[in-house]
C-alpha atoms as a printed R data frame, in Angstrom:
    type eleno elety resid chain resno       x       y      z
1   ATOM     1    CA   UNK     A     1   1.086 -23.575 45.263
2   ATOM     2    CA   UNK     A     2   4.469 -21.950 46.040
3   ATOM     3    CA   UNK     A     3   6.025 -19.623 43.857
4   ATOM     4    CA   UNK     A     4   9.709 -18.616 43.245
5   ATOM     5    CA   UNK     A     5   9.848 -15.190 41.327
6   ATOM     6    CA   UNK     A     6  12.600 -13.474 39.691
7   ATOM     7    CA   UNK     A     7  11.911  -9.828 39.061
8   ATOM     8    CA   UNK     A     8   9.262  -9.908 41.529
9   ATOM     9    CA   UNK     A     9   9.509  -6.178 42.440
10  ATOM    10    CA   UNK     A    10   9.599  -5.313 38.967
11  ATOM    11    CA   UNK     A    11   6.045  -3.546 37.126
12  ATOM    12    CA   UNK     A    12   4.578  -7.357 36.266
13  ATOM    13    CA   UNK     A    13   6.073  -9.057 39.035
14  ATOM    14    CA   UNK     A    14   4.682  -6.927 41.581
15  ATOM    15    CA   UNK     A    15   0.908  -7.199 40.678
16  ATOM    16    CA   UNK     A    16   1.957 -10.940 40.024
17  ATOM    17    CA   UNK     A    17   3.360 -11.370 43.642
18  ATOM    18    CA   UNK     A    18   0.468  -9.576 45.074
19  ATOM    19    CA   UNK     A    19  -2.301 -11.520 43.282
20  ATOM    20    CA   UNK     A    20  -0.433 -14.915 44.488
21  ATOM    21    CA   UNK     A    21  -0.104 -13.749 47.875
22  ATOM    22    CA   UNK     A    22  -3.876 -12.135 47.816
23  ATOM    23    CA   UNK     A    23  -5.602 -15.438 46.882
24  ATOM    24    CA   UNK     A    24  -3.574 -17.902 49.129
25  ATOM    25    CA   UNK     A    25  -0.571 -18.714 47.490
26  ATOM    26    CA   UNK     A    26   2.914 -18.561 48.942
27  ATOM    27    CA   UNK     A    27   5.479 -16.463 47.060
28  ATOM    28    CA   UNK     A    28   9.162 -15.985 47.101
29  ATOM    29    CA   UNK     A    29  11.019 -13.271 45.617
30  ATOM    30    CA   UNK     A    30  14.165 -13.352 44.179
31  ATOM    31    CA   UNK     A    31  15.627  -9.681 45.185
32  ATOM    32    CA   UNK     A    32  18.696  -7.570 45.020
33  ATOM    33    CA   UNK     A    33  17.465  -5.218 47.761
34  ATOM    34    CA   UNK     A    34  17.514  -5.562 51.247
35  ATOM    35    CA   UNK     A    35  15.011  -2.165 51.914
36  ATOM    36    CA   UNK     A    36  11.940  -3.394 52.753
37  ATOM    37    CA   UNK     A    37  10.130  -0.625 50.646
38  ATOM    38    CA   UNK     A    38  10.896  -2.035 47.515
39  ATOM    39    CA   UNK     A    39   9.295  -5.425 48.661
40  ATOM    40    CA   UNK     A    40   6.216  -6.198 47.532
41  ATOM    41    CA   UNK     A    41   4.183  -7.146 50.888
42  ATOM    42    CA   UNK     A    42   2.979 -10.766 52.088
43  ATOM    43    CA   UNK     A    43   5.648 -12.429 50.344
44  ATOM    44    CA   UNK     A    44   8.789 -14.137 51.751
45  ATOM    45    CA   UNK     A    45  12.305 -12.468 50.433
46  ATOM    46    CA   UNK     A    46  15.776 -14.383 49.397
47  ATOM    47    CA   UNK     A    47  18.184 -12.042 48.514
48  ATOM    48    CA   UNK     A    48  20.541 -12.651 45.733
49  ATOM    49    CA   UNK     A    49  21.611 -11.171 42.192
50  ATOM    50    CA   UNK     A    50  20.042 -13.281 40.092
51  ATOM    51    CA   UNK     A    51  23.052 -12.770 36.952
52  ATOM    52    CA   UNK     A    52  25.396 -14.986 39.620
53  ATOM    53    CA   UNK     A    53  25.248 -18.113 41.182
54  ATOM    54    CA   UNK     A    54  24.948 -17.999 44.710
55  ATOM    55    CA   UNK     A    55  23.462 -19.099 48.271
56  ATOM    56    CA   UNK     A    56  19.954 -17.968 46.865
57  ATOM    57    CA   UNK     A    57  19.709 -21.180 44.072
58  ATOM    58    CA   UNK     A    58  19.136 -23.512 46.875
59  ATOM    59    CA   UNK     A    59  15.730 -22.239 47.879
60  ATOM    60    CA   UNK     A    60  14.574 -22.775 43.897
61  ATOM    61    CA   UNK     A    61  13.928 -26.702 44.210
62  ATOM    62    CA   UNK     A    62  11.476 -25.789 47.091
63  ATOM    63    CA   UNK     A    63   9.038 -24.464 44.953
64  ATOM    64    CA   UNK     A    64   6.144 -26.328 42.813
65  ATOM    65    CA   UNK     A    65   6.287 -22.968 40.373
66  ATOM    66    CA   UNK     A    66   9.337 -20.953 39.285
67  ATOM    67    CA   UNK     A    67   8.291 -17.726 37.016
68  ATOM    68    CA   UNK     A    68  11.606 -15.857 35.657
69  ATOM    69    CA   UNK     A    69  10.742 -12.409 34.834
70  ATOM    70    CA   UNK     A    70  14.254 -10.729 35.386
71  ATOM    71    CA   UNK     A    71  15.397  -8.366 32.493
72  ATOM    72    CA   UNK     A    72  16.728  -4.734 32.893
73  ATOM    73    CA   UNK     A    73  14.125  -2.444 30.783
74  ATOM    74    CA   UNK     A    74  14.550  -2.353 27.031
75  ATOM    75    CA   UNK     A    75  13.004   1.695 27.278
76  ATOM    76    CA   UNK     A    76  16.123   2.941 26.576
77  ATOM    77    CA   UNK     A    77  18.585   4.325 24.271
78  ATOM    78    CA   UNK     A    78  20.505   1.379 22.554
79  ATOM    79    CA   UNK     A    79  23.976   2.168 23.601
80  ATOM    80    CA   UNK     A    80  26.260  -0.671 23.448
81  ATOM    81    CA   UNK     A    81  26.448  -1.089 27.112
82  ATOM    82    CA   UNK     A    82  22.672  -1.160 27.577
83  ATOM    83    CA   UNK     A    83  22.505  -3.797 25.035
84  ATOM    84    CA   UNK     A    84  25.020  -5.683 26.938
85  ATOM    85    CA   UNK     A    85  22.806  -5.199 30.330
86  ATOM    86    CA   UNK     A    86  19.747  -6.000 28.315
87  ATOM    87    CA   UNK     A    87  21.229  -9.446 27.209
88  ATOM    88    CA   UNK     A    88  23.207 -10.360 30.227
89  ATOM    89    CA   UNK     A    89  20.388  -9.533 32.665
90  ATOM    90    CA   UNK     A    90  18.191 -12.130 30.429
91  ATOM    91    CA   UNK     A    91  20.474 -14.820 29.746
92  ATOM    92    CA   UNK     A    92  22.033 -15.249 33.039
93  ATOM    93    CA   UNK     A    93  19.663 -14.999 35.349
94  ATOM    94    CA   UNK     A    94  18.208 -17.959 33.154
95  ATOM    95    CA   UNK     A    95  21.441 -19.813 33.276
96  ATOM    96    CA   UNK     A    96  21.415 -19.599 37.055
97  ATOM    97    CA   UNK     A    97  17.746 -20.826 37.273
98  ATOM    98    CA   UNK     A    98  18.627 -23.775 35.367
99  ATOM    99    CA   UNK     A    99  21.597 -24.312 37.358
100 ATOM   100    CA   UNK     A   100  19.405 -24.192 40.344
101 ATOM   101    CA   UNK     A   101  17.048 -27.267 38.820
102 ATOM   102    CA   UNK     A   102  20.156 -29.046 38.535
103 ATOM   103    CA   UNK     A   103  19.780 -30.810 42.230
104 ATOM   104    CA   UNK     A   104  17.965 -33.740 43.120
105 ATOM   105    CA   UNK     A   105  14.230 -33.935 43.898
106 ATOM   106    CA   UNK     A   106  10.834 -32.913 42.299
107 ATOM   107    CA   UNK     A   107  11.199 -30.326 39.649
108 ATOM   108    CA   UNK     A   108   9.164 -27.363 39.475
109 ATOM   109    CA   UNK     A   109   7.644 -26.348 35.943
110 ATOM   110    CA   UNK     A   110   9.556 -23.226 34.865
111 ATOM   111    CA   UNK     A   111   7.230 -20.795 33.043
112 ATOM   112    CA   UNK     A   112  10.168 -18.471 32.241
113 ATOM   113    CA   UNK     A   113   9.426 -14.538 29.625
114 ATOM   114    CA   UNK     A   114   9.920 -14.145 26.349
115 ATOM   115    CA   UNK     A   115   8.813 -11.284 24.207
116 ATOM   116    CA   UNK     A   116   6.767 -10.694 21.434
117 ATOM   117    CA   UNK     A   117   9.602  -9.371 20.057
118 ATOM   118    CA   UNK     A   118  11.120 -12.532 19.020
119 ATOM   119    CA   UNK     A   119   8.835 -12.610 15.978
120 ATOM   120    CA   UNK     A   120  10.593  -9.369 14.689
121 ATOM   121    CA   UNK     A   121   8.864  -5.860 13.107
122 ATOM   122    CA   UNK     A   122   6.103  -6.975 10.600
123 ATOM   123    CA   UNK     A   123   5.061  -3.878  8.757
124 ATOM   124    CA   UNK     A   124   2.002  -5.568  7.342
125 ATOM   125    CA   UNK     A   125  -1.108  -7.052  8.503
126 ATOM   126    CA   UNK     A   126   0.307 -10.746  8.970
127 ATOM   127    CA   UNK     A   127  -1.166 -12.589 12.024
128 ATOM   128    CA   UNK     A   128   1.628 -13.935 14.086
129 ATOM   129    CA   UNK     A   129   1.409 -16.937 16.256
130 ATOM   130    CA   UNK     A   130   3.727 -19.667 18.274
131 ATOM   131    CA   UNK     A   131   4.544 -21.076 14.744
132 ATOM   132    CA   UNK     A   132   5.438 -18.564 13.464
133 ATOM   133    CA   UNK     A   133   9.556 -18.165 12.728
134 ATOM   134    CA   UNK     A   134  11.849 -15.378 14.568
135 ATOM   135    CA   UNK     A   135  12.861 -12.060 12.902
136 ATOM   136    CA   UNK     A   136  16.327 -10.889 12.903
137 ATOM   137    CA   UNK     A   137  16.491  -7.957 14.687
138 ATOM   138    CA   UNK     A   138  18.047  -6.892 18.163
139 ATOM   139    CA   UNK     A   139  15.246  -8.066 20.307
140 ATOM   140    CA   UNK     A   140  14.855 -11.071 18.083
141 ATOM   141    CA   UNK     A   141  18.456 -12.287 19.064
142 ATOM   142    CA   UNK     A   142  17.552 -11.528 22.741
143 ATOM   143    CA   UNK     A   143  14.377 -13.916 22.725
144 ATOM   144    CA   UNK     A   144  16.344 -16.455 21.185
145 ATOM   145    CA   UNK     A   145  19.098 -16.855 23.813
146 ATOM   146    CA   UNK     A   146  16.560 -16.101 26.138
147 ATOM   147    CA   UNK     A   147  14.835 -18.996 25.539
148 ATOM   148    CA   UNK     A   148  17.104 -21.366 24.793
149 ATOM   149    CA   UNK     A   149  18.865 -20.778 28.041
150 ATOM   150    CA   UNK     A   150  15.420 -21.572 29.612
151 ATOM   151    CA   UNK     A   151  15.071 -24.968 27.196
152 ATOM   152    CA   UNK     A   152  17.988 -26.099 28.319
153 ATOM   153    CA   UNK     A   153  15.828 -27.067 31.752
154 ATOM   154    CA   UNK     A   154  14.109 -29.559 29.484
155 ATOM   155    CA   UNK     A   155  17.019 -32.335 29.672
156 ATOM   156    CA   UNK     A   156  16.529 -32.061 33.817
157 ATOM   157    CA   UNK     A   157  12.851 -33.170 33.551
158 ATOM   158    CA   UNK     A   158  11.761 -29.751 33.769
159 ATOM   159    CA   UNK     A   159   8.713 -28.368 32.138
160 ATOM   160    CA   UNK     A   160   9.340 -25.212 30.643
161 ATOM   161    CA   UNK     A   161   6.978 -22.710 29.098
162 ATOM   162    CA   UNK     A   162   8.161 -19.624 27.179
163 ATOM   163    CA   UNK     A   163   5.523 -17.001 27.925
164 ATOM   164    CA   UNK     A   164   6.175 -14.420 24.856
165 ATOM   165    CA   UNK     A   165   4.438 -11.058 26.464
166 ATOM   166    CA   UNK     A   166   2.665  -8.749 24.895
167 ATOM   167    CA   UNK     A   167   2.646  -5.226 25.620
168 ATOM   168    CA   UNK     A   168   1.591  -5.457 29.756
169 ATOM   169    CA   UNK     A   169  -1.144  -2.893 30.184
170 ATOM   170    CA   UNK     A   170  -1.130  -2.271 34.316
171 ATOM   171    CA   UNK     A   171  -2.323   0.423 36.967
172 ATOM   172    CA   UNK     A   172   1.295   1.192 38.226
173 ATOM   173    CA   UNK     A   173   3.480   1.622 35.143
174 ATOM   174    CA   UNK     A   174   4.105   0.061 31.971
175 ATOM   175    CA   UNK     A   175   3.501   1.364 28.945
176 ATOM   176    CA   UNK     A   176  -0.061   2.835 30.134
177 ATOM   177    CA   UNK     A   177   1.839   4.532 32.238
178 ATOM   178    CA   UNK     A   178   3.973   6.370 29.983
179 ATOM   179    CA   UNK     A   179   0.907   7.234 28.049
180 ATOM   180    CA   UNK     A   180  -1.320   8.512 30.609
181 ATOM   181    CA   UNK     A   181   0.222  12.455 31.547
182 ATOM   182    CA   UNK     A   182  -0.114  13.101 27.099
183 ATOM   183    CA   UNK     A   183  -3.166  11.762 26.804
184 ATOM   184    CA   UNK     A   184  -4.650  13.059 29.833
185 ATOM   185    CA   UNK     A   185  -3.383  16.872 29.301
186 ATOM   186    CA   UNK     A   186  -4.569  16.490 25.681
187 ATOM   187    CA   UNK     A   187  -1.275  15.728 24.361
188 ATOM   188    CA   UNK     A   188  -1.501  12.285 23.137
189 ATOM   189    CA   UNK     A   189  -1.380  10.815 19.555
190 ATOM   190    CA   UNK     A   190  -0.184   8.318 17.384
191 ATOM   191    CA   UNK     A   191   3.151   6.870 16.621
192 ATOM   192    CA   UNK     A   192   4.215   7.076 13.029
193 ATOM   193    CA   UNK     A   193   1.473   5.857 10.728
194 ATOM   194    CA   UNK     A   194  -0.263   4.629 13.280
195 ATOM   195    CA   UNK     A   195  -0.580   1.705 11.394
196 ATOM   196    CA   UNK     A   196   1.572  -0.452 13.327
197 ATOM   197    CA   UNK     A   197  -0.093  -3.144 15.428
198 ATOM   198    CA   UNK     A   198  -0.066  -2.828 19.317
199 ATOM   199    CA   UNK     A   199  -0.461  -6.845 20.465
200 ATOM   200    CA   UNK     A   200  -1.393  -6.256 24.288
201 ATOM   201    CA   UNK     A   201  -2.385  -7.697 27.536
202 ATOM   202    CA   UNK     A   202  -4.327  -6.953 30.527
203 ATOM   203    CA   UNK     A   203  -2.423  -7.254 33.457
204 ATOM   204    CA   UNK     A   204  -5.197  -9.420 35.495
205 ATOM   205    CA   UNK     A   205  -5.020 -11.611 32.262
206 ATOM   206    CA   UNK     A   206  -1.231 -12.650 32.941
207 ATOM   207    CA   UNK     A   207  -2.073 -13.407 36.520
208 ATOM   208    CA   UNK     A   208  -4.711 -15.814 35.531
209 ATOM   209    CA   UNK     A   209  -2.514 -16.968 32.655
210 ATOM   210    CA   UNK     A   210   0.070 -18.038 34.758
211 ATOM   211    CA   UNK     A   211  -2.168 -20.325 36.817
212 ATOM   212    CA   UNK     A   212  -4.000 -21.704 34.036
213 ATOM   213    CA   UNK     A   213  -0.407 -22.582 32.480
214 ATOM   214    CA   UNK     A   214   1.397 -23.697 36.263
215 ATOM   215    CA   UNK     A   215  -1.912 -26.430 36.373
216 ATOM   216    CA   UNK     A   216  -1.835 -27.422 32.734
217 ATOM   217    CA   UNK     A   217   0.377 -29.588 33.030
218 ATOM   218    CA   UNK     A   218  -0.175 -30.471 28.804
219 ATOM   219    CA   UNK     A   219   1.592 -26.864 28.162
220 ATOM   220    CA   UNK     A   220   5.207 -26.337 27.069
221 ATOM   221    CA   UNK     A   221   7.473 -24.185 24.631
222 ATOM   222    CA   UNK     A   222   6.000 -20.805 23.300
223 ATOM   223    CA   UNK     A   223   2.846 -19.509 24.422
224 ATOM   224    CA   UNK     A   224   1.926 -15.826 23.503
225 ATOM   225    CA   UNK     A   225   0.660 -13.798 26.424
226 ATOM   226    CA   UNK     A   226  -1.627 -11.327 24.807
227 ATOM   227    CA   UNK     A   227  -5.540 -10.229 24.251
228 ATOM   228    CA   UNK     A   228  -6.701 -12.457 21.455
229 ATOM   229    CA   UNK     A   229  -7.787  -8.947 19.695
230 ATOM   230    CA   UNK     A   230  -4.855  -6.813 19.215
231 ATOM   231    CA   UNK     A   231  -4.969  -3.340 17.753
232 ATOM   232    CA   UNK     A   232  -3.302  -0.502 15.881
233 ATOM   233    CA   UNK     A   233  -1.220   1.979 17.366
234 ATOM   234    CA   UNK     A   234  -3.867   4.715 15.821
235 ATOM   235    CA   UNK     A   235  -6.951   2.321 17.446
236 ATOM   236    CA   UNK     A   236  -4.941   2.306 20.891
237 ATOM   237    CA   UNK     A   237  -4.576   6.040 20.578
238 ATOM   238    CA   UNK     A   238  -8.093   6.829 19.956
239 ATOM   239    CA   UNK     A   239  -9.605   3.793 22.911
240 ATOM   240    CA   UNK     A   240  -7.092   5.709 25.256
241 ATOM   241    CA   UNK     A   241  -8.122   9.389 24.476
242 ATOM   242    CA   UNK     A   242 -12.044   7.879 24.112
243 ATOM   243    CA   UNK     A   243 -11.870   5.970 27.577
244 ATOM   244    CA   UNK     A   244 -10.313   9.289 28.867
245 ATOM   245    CA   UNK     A   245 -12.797  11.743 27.471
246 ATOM   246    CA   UNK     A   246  -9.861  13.768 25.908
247 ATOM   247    CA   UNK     A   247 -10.014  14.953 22.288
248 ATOM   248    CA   UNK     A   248  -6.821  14.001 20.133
249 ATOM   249    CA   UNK     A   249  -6.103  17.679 18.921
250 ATOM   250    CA   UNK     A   250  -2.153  16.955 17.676
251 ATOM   251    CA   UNK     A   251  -1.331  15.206 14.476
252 ATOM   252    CA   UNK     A   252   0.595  11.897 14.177
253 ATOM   253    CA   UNK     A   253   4.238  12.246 15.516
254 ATOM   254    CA   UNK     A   254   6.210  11.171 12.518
255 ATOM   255    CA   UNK     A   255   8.488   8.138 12.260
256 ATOM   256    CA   UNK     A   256  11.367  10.670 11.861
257 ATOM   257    CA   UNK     A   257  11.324  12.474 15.110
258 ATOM   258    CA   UNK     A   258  10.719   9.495 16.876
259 ATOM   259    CA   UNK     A   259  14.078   7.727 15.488
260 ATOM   260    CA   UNK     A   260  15.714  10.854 15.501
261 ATOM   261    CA   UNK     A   261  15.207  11.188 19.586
262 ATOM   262    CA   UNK     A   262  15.204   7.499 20.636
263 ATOM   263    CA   UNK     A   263  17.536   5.944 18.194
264 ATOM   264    CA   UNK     A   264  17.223   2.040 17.119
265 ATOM   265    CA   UNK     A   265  14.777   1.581 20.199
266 ATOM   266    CA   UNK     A   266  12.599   3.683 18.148
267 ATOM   267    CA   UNK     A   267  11.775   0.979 15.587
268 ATOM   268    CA   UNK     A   268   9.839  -1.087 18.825
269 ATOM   269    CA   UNK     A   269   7.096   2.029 18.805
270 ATOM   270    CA   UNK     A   270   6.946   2.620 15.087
271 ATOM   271    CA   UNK     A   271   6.543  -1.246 14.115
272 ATOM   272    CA   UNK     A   272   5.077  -4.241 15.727
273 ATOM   273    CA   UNK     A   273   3.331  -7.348 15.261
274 ATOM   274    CA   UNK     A   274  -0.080  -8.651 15.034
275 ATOM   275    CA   UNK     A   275   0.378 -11.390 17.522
276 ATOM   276    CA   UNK     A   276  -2.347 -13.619 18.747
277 ATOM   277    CA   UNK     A   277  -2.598 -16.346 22.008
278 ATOM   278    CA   UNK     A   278  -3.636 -19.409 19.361
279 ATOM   279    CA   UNK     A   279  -2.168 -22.121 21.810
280 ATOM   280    CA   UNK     A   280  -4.037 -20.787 24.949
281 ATOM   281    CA   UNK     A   281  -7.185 -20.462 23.513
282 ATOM   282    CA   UNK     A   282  -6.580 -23.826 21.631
283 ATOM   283    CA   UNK     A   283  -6.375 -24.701 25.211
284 ATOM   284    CA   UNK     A   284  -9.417 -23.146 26.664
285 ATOM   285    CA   UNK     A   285  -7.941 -20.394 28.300
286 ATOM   286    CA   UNK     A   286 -10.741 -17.324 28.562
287 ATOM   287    CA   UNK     A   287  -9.884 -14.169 28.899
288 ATOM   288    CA   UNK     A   288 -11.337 -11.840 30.871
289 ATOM   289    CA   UNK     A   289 -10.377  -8.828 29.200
290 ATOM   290    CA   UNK     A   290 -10.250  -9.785 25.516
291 ATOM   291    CA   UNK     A   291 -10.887  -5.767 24.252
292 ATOM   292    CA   UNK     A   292  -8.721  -3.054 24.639
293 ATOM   293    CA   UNK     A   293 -12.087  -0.342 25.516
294 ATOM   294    CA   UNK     A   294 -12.582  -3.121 28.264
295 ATOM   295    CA   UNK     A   295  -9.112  -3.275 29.589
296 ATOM   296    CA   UNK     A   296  -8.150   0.690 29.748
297 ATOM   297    CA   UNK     A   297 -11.941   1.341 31.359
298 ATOM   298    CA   UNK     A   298 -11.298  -1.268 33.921
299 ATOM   299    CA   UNK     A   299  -7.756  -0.171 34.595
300 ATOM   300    CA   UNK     A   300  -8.625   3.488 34.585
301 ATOM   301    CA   UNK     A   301 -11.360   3.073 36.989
302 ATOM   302    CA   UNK     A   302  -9.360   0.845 39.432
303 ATOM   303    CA   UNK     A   303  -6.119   3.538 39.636
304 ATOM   304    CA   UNK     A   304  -9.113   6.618 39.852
């Protein structure tokens, strides 16, 4: 199949672009930069900002797949102008794509992020899942317009999926990596009460996921993208330092400190949501790392 990606040299759409690329499929990347060391290799490049309409929309229509993964990074402090980037970088990229599957001929099927986020902070145990409603919170306002930009390639004949991520767990980044130097040097521990559910996702798992939902062709709307088995930030604390061999010797940082230094942003490592996939295993999607002790040892051996 051939793939249009926005955000491919991001930390998901790089393993993404090299998994396509790796087992056969052509691959082009949506990309600001013209230095070929930000490029992830055997893919083909258009470059473009993907917040304004330009030259680059006509090459979208020549794809049977178009994966939207743009977004500046929501690890940040909350100022009013990262908010700003954080909503504009979402929303109009989206509005372009559309735009793009505006012109005549054979419409790809969009499968264009979401977040997890869009279902809000639960502080309680209560399972999440596609029908579930949307919080109101600052990254529940950003799903929303995220995805109803992307909906709005429904009246074109377009087949859109909104792929609500989970917490990506990769080799070169992420949120692993942010973990990795404390709980390697003995430094790590939990977040708040460490009650909070951590609803993740293996990053081989969203490869696979989006081929399973590109050929299924029965699949639109939400779809969570994470393990079927997620866990609490004190049970992701202890897998990590276990998988490591590394005691945890430091108490829980409390929910305080962690405000106190990060601000509103904060509240996305002190809360969460028990989110499961329900519509892609109602679908027979199986996935291949469904336990957290599973993912980290595979992804821990593979970056040794």
């Amino acid at each position: 199949m051939r793939f249009f990606i926005t955000g491919g040299t991001g930390f998901v759409g790089r393993y993404l672009t090299a998994r396509l690329t790796e087992t056969g499929h052509e691959v082009t990347v949506l990309t600001r930069s013209s230095k070929a060391g930000s490029r992830p290799p055997g893919a083909s490049f258009v470059e473009g900002d993907p917040t304004s309409p330009g030259s680059w929309q006509s090459s979208v229509l020549q794809h049977d797949v178009v994966i939207n993964l743009a977004g500046t990074s929501i690890f940040t402090l909350w100022t009013g102008k990262a908010r700003a980037s954080i909503l504009d970088s979402r929303v109009l990229t989206t509005r372009n794509l559309v735009e793009a599957l505006s012109g005549p001929g054979k419409k790809p099927v969009l499968l264009s992020a979401s977040a997890v986020g869009y279902y809000g902070s639960r502080t309680d145990d209560e399972v999440l899942d596609e029908s579930s409603p949307a919080g109101d919170e600052f990254l529940t306002r950003i799903g929303i317009e995220w995805e109803r930009e992307a909906k709005r390639a429904e009246s074109l004949g377009v087949r859109v999926v909104l792929c609500r991520f989970g917490i990506v767990l990769g080799r070169s980044g992420g949120a692993l990596g942010k973990m990795l130097p404390a709980f390697s040097n003995m430094l790590g521990s939990p977040l708040g009460s460490g009650r909070q559910w951590f609803s993740w996702i293996h990053e081989e798992d969203i490869f696979n996921i989006m081929l399973f939902l590109a050929s299924h062709e029965n699949l639109s709307g939400p779809v969570n993208l994470t393990a079927p088995n997620p866990v609490t930030n004190e049970e992701m604390a202890r897998t990590l330092a276990k998988v490591l061999k590394r005691p945890i010797f430091l108490p829980a940082v409390p929910a305080f400190v962690i405000r106190t230094l990060l601000g509103e942003f904060g509240d996305v490592l002190i809360k969460g949501q028990r989110v499961i996939p329900t519509r892609l295993l109602e679908a027979g999607y199986e996935f291949r790392f469904p336990n957290l002790q599973g993912a980290l040892e595979d992804l821990l051996r593979r970056s040794s």
